[in-house]
N, C-alpha and C positions, 0 to 999 in steps of 0.2 A: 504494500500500500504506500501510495507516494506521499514523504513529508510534505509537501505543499499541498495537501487534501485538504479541505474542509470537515474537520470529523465534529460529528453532534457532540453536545455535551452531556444527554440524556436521552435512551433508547425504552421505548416500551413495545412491550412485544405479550401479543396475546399467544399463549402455545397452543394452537388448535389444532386436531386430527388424530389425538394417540388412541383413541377406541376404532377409529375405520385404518388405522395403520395396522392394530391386532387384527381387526377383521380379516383386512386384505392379504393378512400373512396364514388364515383359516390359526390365530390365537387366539387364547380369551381375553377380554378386553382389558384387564388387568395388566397383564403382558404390556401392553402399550404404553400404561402407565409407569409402568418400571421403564421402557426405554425411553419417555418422555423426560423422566429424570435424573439420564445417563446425557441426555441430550443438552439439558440446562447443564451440566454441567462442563459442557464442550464449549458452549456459548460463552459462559466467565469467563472464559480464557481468550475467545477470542476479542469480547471487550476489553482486558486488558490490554490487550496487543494494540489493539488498535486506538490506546487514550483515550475513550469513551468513560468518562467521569464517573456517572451513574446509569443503572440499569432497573427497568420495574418489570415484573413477571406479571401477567395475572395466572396465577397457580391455582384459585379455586375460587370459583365466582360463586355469592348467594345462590343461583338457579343451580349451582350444584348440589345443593343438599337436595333437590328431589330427584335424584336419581335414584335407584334403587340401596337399600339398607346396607346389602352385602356390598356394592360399588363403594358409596360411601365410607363404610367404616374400610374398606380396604386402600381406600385414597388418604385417607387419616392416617393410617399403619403405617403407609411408605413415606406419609409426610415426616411423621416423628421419626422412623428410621434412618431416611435420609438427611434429616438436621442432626443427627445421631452421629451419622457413621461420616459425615460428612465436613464435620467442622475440622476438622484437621489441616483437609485440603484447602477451605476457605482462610482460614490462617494462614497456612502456607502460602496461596495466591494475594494476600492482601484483603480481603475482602471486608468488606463493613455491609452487613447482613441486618434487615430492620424489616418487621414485618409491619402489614397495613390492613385494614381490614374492620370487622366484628368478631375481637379474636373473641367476645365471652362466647358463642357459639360452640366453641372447639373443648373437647374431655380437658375437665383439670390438669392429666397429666401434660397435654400435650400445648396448652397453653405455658406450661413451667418450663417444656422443652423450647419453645419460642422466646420465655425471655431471655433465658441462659444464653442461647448461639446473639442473641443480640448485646446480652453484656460481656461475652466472650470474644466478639471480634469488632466492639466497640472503637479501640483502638488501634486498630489497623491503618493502613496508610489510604486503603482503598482499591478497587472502585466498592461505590457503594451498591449494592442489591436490592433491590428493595421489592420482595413477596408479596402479592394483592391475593390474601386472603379471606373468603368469606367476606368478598367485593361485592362490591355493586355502586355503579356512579351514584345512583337517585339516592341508593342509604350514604350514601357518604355525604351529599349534599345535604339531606334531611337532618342529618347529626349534625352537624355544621351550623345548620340555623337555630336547632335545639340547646346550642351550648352559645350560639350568640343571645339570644332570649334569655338564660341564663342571667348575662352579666347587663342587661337594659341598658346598652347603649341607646348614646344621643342619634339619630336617626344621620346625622351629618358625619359622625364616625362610621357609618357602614360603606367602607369604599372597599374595592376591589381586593385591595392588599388586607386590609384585616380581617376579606372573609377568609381570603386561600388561608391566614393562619389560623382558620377554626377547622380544613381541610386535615384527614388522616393520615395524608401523604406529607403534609409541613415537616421541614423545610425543604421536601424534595423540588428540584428544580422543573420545570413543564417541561414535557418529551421533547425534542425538536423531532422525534420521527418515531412512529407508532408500525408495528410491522404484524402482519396477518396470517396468519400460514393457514393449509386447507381449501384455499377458494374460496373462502366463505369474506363475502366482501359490505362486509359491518362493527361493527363497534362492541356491540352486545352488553353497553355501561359499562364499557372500561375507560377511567379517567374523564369523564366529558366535559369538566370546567379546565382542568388542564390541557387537555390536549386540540384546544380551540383552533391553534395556530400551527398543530405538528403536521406534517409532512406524511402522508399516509402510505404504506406499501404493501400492498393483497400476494402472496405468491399461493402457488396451488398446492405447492409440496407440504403435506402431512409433516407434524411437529418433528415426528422421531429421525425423519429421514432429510430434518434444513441441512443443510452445507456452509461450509466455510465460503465456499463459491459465492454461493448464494448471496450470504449475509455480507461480504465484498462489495460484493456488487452494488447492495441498496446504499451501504456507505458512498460509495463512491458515486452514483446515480443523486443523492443526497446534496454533496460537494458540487455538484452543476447546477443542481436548481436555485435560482434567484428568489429566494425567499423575500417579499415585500411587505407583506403583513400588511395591504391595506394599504399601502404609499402608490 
């Protein structure tokens, strides 16, 4: 990647396709799941490399919990598994790990296992990660207002900047470029007060099987685009 690139400061990326990835390998869809999380962590690395500041996953959206019982609690197990067996490498790589979300949703234990890997790689140099857990844009929005009501402000203190800091992603910086895997060419409430201005990129290819290629590519496809924001 050439040092005269334009590289984003913040990357979000929705991981979509890991149950029609198992399908189409005749797996169970769990299987997907597991290599959906082999797959994040190919990606750390390659934000790294590429000076990509911060990264935001969405790893398990609100509308996930209606998926089946056994889905669910099997998507929970690899979650704490994987922040488990995982913090090591995140250390190793730098990484500053902070989840976002409705974590009360989530079993006691695995709620303890989220604050630990975040005062555990607190201190790292970076990038930062940042998990959108038990997301959804509208709850995040609605909480937001909930905890502005809270404190009755003057109606001329509600400007922009001190709503994003009632926001559960504060003080994450807004995507400059939001990435889509699957084909599936929407949003689905990830980020939507943040990501007003980011740079959108739909690819077909299923979460487990992105590329390095790939993800090059949008970089670098990113660096030409004339972002004007309205000017």
């Amino acid at each position: 990647m050439s040092n005269e690139l334009k590289i984003p400061n913040c990357v979000g990326i929705i991981m979509d396709g890991n149950r029609r990835w198992a399908e189409s390998k005749g797996k169970p869809r769990i299987e997907g799941h597991r290599s959906g999380g082999e797959k994040l962590k190919e990606v750390t690395k390659w934000v790294k490399e590429a000076g990509i500041n911060h990264l935001v996953l969405y790893t398990f959206s609100n509308e996930n919990w209606n998926r089946s019982p056994e889905e669910v609690s099997y998507m929970l197990d690899l979650m704490g598994k994987y922040l488990t067996e995982e913090l090591s490498h995140f250390n190793k790589e730098g990484g500053i790990l902070r989840c976002i979300g409705d974590l009360s949703r989530f079993p006691a234990d695995l709620q303890e296992k989220l604050k630990h890997v975040e005062k555990e790689t607190a201190g790292n140099p970076g990038p930062h990660i940042y998990l959108a857990l038990s997301y959804g844009g509208r709850q995040e929005i609605i909480h937001a207002v909930k905890e502005i009501v809270k404190e009755n402000p003057k109606v001329e203190d509600v400007t922009e900047e001190y709503f994003a800091k009632h926001l559960q992603t504060y003080p994450m910086p807004d995507p400059d470029i939001i990435i889509r895997t699957s084909g599936e060419m929407r949003l689905s409430g990830f980020l939507p007060w943040q990501g007003v201005y980011s740079e959108l990129f739909f690819v077909k290819t299923l979460w487990p099987d992105f590329s390095k290629e790939e993800f090059v590519k949008i970089i670098e496809e990113y660096g030409n685009r004339d972002r004007r924001i309205g000017k």
